[in-house]
N, C-alpha and C positions, 0 to 999 in steps of 0.2 A: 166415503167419497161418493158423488152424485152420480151417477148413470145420466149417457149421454139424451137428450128428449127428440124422442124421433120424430114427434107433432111441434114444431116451434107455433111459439103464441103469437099474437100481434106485439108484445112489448119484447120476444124476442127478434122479432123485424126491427121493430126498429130500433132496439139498441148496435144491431147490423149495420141499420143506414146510419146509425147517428155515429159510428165507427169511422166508414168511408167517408161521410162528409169532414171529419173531423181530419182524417187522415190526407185528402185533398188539399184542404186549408194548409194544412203543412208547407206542401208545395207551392200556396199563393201567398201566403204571411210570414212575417216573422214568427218565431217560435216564443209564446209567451215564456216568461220567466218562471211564472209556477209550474211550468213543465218542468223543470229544470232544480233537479235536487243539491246539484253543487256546480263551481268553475269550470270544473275537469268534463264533464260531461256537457255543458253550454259548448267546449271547445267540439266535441265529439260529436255531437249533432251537427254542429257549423258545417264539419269540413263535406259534408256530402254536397252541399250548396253554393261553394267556391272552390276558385284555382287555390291548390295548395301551396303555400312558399316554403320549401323544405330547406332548410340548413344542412346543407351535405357534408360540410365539414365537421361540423356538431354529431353528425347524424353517424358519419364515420370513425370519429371517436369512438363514439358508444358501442360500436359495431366492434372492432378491431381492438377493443382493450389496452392492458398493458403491455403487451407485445407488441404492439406497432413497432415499436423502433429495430427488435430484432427481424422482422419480417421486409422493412425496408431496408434493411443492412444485407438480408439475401438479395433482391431484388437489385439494388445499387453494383453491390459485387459479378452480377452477371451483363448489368447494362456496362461495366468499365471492361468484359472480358466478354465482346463481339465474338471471339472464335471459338468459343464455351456455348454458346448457341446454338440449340439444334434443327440445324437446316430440315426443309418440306421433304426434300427427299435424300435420303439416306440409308445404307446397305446396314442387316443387322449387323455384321462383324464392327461396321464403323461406329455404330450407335453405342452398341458396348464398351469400346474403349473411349468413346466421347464421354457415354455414362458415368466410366469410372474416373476420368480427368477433372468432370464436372464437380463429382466427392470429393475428390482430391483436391482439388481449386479449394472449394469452399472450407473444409476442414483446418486445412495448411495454411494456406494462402490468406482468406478471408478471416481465419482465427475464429471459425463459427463451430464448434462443440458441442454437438447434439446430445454426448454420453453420459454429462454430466447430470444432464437436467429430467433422465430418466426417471429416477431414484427424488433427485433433489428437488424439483419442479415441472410435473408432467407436462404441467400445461404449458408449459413453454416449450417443451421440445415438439408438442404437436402442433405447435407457431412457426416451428421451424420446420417443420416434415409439408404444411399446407405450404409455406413461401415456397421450398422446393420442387414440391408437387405440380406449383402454376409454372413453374419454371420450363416442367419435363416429367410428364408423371413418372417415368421411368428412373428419371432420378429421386424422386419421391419416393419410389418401390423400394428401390436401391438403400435408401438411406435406412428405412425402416426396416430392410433384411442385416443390413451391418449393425444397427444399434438396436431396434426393440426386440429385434427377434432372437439372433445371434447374442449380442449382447444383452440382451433384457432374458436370455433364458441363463447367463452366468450368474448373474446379478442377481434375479430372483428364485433361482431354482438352486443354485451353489450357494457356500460358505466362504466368510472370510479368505482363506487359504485360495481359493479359483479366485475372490476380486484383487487380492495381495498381486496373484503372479497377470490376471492378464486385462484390467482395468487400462491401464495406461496404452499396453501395446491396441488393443479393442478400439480404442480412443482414438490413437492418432494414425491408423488404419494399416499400422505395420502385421495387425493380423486379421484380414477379410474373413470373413466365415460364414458360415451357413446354417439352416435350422432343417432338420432332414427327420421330419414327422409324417407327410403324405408317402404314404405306400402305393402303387400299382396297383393296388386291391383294395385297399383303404385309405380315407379321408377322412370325414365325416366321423367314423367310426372309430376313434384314436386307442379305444379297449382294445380291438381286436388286429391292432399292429402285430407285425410275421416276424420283423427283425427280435432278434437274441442277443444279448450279452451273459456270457457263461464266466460265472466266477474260477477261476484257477488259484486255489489254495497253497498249491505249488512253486509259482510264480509271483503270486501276490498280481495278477492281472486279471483282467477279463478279456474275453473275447468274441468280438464282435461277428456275427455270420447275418448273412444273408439264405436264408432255408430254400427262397425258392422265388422264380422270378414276380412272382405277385407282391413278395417282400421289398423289391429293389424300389428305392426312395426316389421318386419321381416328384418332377416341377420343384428341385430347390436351386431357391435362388440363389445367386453369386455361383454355384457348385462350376456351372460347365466351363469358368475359365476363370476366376479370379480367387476363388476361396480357398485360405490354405488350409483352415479348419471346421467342423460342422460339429453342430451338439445334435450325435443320433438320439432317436426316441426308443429304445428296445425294451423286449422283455428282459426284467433282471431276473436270472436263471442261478441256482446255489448246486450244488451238489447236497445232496443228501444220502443215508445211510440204509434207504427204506426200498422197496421194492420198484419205484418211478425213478430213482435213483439224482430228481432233480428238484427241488420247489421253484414253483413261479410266483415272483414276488409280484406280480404286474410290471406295466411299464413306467421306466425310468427314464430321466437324461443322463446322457455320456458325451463329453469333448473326446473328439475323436480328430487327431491330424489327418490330413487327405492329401496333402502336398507339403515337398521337402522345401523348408524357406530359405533356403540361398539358392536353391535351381528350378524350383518350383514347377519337377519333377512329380507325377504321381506317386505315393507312397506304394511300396510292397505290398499286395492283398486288397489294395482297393481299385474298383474299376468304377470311371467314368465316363457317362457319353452323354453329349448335346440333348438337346430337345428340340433345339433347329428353332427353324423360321416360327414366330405365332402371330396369332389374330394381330396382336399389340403388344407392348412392353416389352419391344425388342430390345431396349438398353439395356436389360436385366437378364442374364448369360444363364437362364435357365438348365438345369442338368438331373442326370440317374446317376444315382448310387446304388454300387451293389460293394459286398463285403466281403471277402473269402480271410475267416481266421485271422481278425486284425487284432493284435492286444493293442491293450492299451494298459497304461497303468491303473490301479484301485483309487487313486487319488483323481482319477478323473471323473468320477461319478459325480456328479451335482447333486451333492448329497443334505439339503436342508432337512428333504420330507423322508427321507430313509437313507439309510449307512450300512458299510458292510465293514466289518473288522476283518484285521490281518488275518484270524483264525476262521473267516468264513461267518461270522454271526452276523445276523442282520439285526438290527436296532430301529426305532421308529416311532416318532410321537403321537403317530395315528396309528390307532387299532387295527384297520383293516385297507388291503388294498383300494377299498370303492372311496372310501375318505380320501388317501394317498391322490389319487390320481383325480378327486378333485379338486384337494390344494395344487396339485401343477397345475390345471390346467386352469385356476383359478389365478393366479401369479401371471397366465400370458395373456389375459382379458384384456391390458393394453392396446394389441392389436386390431381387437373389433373397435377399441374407441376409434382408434387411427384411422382407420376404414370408412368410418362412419364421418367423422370430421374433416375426412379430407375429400370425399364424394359431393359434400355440400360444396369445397372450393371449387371441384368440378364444372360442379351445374352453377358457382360464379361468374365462371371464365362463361359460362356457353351462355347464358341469359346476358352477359356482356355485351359480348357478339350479335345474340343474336337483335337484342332492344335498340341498340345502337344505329345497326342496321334497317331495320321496321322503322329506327325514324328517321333515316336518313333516306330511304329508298320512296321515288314517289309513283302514282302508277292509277291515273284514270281518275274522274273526278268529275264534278257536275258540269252541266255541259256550258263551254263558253268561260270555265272558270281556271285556274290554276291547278294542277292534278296535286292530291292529297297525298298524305305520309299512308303508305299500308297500316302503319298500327291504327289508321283511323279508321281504320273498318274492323266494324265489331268481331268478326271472325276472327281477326288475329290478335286483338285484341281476347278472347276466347280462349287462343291456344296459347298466351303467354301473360298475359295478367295474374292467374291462378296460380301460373309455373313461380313467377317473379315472390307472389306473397309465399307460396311453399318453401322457397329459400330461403325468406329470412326466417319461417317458422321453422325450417331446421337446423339455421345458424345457430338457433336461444337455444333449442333445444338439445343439438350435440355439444354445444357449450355448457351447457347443463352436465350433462353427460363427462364432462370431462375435469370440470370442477370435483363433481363425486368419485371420481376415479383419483384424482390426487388429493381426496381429503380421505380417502381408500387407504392410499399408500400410507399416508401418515399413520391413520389409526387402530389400521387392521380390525375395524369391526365387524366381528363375524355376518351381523344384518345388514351391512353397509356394503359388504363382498358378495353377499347374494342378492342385494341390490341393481349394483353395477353389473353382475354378469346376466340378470337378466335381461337388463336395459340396453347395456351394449349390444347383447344379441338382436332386441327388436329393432332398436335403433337402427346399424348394421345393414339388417336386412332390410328393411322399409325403405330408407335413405336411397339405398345405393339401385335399390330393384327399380324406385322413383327416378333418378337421376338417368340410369341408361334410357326408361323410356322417353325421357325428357330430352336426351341429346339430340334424338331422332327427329322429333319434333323441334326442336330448335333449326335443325340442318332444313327440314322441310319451308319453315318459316322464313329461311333465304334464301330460298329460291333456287336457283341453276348458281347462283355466285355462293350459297352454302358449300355445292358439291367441290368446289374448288378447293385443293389440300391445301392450297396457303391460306385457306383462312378457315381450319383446322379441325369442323365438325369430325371428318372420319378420323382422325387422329383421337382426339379425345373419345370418341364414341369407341372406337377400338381397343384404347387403353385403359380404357374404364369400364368395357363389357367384366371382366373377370375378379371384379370387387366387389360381384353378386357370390362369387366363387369362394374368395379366399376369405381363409378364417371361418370356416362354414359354412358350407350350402345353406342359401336364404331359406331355402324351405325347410332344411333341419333347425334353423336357429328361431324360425317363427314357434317350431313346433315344441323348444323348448320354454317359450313365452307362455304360451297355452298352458305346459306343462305345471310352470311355477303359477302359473294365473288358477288353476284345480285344486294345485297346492294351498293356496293362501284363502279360496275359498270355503275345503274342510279347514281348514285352521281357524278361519272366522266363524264355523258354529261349535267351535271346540272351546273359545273362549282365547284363542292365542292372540300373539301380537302383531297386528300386518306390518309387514316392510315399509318404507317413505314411499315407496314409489306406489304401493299399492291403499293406503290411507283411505282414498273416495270408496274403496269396495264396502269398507264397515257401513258407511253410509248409502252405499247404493242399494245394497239388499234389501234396507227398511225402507228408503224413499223413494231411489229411480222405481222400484218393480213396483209399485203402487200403481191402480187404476190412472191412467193419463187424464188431468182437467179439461173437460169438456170445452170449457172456457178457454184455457191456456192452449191448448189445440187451435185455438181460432185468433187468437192475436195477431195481426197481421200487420203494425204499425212499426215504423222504420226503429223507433228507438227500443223498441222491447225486439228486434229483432239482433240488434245491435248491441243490447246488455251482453256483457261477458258469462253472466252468469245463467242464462238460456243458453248459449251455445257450449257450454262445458256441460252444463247438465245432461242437454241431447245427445254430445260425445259421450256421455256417459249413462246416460239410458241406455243407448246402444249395447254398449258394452254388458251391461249389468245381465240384458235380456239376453244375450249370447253364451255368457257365462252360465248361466243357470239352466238357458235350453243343452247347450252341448252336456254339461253336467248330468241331466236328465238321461239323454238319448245315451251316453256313457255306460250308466248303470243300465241301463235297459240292454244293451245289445254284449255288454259282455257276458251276462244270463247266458247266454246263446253259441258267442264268439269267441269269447276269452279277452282278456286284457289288451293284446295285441291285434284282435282283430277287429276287436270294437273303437279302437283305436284309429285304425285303419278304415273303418266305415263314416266315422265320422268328421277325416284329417281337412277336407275342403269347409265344415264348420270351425274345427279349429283355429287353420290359420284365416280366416276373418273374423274370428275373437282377437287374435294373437293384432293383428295389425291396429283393426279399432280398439285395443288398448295404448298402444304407441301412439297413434292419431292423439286419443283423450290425454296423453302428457305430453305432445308437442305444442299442442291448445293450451293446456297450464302454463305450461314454460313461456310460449309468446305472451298470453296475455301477463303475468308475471312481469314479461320483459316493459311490456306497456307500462306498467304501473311503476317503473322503476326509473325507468329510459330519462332524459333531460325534458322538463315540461317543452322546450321550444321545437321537440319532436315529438312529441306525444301525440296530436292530430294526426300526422301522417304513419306513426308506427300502430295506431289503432285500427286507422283506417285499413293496409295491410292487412291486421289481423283481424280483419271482419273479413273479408275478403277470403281468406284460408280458411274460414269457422264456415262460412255462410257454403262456400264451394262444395267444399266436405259434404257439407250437409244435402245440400242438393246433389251431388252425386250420389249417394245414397237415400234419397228419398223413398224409394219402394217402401226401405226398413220401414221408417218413421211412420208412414202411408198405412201398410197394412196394419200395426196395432194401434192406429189414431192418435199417434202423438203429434201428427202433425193433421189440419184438415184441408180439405183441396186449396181453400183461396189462402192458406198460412203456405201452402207448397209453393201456390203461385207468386204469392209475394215473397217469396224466395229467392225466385226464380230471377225475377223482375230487380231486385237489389245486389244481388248477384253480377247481372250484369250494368246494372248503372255504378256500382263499384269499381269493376273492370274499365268503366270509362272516365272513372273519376283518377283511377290507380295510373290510365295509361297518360295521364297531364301530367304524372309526375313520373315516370318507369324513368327516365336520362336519369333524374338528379338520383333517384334510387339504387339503379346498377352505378352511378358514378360513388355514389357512400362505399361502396365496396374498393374502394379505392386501389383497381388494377394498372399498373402502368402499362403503359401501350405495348412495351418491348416484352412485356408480361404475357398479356394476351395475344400479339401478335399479329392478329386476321387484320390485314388491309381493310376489312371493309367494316371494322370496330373501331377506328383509329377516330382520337377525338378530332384532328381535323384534317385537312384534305386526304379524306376516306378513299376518294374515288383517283385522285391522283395519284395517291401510294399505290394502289392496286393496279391501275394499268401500267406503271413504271415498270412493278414488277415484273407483267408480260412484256414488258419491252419497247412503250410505247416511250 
């Protein structure tokens, strides 16, 4: 590879000028045709030089798939049932039992069946979890602790005999339950859960304890008032013959009753208390459990990945605990997809609100002339353009995400399963970590009539802060991306096979880490900036050099520190590996979606995704900058496309949040309403 020339000649001047003039021209002519390799690309250059005419209907199709119909069947059922609505201000006691009416409405009532499509069709029940979610995220929460959790850990983690007896009742909500894995002392750390289940040989039971208040099973939902049963997470404990007198098989699941179902009474030996008022998601009856000597029978065990026979033996398809305990915890991966897919509906509803808003609101303007839409000023434009393209680049991409999680289900392939739970976790984190800073920012973007609870930022902002939380602290799930990202990279000089999701690494080691072209460092012309294939690259250079620096400083510092602490010296490299890996396959996924989308959106779906490629990029620029992959005037024309994007994106942001197709009694906020905005909102103060 050439080495950069730090004396340029006179013919590298002027292949410089003849660059800009050529690049100019752009700006004043038509674009010859010989520029122009094919149709699709004629169309792609075009769109930066006109109003775009976006087919929102078309456009929303493509967006909202084959579920449409069950998503506007939730949606419908709550605009026919006004009093299912949940009012701006409301007591938690009331929220909860609205919450739980609301499940019940829908279930019963509206004949909508989330249970089914677990198992049989994921991606339709997480059709059905985002409908409810825009609803009431609480009912969202709600829905996902009664079926994916509760009942996705009988389903996946039990045998026939558990879905025979409690399938149906699970289903039509005659038994609420709970999923009671977070500890007072542990989260995160699901190895080192305190709860026990003690096999009694005698009885043919076990028995569940609580050892010590760090054990007591904190934040589970449905538990502090609706749940009549919970599947605890404990050690499974044997009796043995030998001088410890007990083996520890690791932790299992157990159904375990918590309430008598006709008085709905607390059971004998178990104790329950509130968790009271929180930040948000008050419609979700959060609660502790603690256990004093609860049998249960043997046959409660969810016993797929280990079994205990009447005589006490334990049985098991896996060799060892560490196996064991990552098929469970490989079986509840659902959750992070859920997370992850329903956080983009999120940041739907609030980029609704708040574009809607920005163009409805007007505010100073040239003088002697008409005052302008705030979104016409590039500042806000700035703080919500990039926001606008991020969301659909996480719609492809959690939809991606969830596609592979029910072709998961289907096939059980072992590569396909450390797939998904990698991705889920980066997904997960990234998504959800983006979206709460982006609520803030949306609420700031409306001014004094943001902060107004009827038209909903702190609500959502609030109910949505603890999806960085659940299923994972983001920073443990980043750090498990890094982890498999270390993985796949000795694997790649041992000759092994990388996972789909990791495929570009084969090829990055040989290509991305190559000396950066001198040349290619200095292209600064709109359409090589605008190739799909520069800006996936870049997301991937990045990455490659991250990969291989952390690697480096890795071995080097555990010489010194040990595994764990080398680990630890180097965790702020990691997770920005970990993320600029998720970044470079939400780029795949959108541009993908480009390539796929209906030609008569494809201008405007590319445009977006230049726009999330080009943003990225320039928000990290230092990277690019200090190892010359990028050179000053390639950074500044960056910069400069960047945001003439941003003003090109903001002629079209209405019909774009309109594709997302939220009905007004959906979204709610007065001042999002598609029309008299301003007179729904002062009715509601009373005017």
């Amino acid at each position: 590879m050439d080495s950069p020339n730090t004396n340029p000649t006179a013919e590298d001047e002027s292949q410089l000028v003849s660059r800009r003039i050529q690049r100019l021209s752009l700006h004043l002519t038509p674009i010859p045709n010989s520029f122009i390799r094919d149709h699709h690309q004629l169309q792609l250059l075009t769109c930066a030089r006109v109003k775009l005419s976006v087919n929102t209907a078309l456009l929303s199709d493509f967006l909202r798939g084959k579920h449409r119909g069950i998503q506007e069947k939730v949606y419908e059922y709550f605009k026919s049932r006004p009093d299912l609505q949940t009012p701006v201000e409301i007591s938690k006691d009331e929220h909860r039992e609205l919450c739980m009416r609301q499940l019940l409405g829908l279930v019963r009532e509206a004949g909508i069946r989330p249970f089914r499509y677990i198992v049989e069709d994921p991606s339709k029940y997480f059709a059905i979890a985002e409908a409810a979610g825009s609803v009431d995220m609480s009912l969202g929460i709600k829905l996902g602790v009664q079926y994916s959790l509760w009942g996705g850990s009988v389903l996946n983690l039990g045998t026939k005999k558990h879905k025979d007896k409690y399938y149906d009742v699970i289903d039509n909500l005659e038994y609420p339950g709970c999923f009671a894995m977070t500890e007072l002392h542990h989260g995160s750390n699901v190895q080192g859960l305190q709860t026990v289940a003690t096999f009694d040989p005698i009885t043919d039971e076990f028995i569940i304890n609580t050892p010590n208040d760090g054990a007591i099973k904190w934040w589970i939902g449905n538990a502090a008032v609706h749940g009549k049963f919970a599947t605890v997470f404990a050690r499974l404990l044997l009796p043995t013959h030998d001088i410890k007198g007990v083996s520890d098989m690791g932790v299992h699941a157990f159904i375990v009753p918590i309430r008598d179902l006709k008085t709905h009474q607390t059971l004998p030996g178990v104790e329950i208390h509130d968790c009271g008022h929180k930040v948000g998601l008050n419609g979700v009856d959060n609660g502790a459990l603690r256990f004093h000597s609860v049998r249960i029978p043997r046959d409660n065990l969810l016993n797929r990945f280990g079994d205990v026979s009447r005589d006490g033996k334990y049985t098991s398809n896996l060799p060892s605990i560490n196996k064991r305990f990552a098929a469970t915890l490989g079986e509840l991966v659902g959750g992070r997809v859920a997370l992850a897919y329903s956080s983009v509906s999120v940041l739907k509803v609030s980029m609704t609100i708040a574009i809607r808003y920005s163009l409805l609101r007007q505010q100073f303007g040239p003088p002697k002339q008409p005052e302008i839409s705030i979104l016409d000023y590039q500042s806000h434009q700035h703080k919500l353009m990039p926001m606008l393209a991020s969301t659909y680049a996480f719609h492809f991409a959690t939809l991606h995400l969830v596609q592979m999680y029910s072709e998961m289900k289907k096939s059980h392939d072992d590569q396909l399963v450390g797939d998904v739970h990698s991705l889920s976790a980066g997904l997960k984190a990234y998504v959800t970590s983006y979206t709460a800073k982006s609520l803030s920012t949306c609420r700031e973007a409306c001014g004094g009539h943001g902060y107004a609870a009827v038209n909903r930022f702190g609500s959502l902002r609030n109910d949505h802060d603890i999806f960085q939380t659940f299923e994972g602290d983001n920073t443990v799930l980043l750090q498990q991306v890094a982890a498999d990202l270390l993985k796949q990279y000795r694997e790649k000089f041992q000759g092994g096979t990388l996972a789909v999701t990791w495929n570009y690494l084969r090829e990055s080691m040989n290509t991305y880490l190559s000396q950066p072209n001198p040349v290619t460092a200095r292209w600064e012309g709109e359409e090589h900036l605008r190739d799909p294939k520069f800006q996936l690259d870049a997301f991937r250079y990045r990455t490659s050099r991250l990969l291989q620096s952390v690697a480096v400083r890795l071995r080097k510092h555990s010489k010194t520190l040990g595994s764990f602490g080398a680990w630890n010296r180097c965790l702020n490299h990691l997770l920005t590996l970990a993320e600029s890996h998720i970044e470079s396959v939400i780029l795949a996924k959108f541009i993908e979606a480009v390539q796929s989308c209906p030609e008569e959106t494809r201008v405007t779906l590319k445009l977006v995704c230049d726009l999330y490629a080009l943003d990225r990029i320039w928000n990290d620029i230092g990277t690019y900058r200090i190892v010359d992959y990028v050179a000053p005037n390639k950074a500044k024309a960056i910069h400069k496309l960047t945001e003439y994007l941003s003003f090109q994106l903001r002629n079209v942001a209405g019909e774009l949040v309109d594709a997302f197709n939220l009905p007004d009694h959906v979204t709610r906020a007065p001042i999002a309403m598609q029309s008299e905005a301003y007179s729904q909102y002062t009715q509601h103060v009373g005017f």
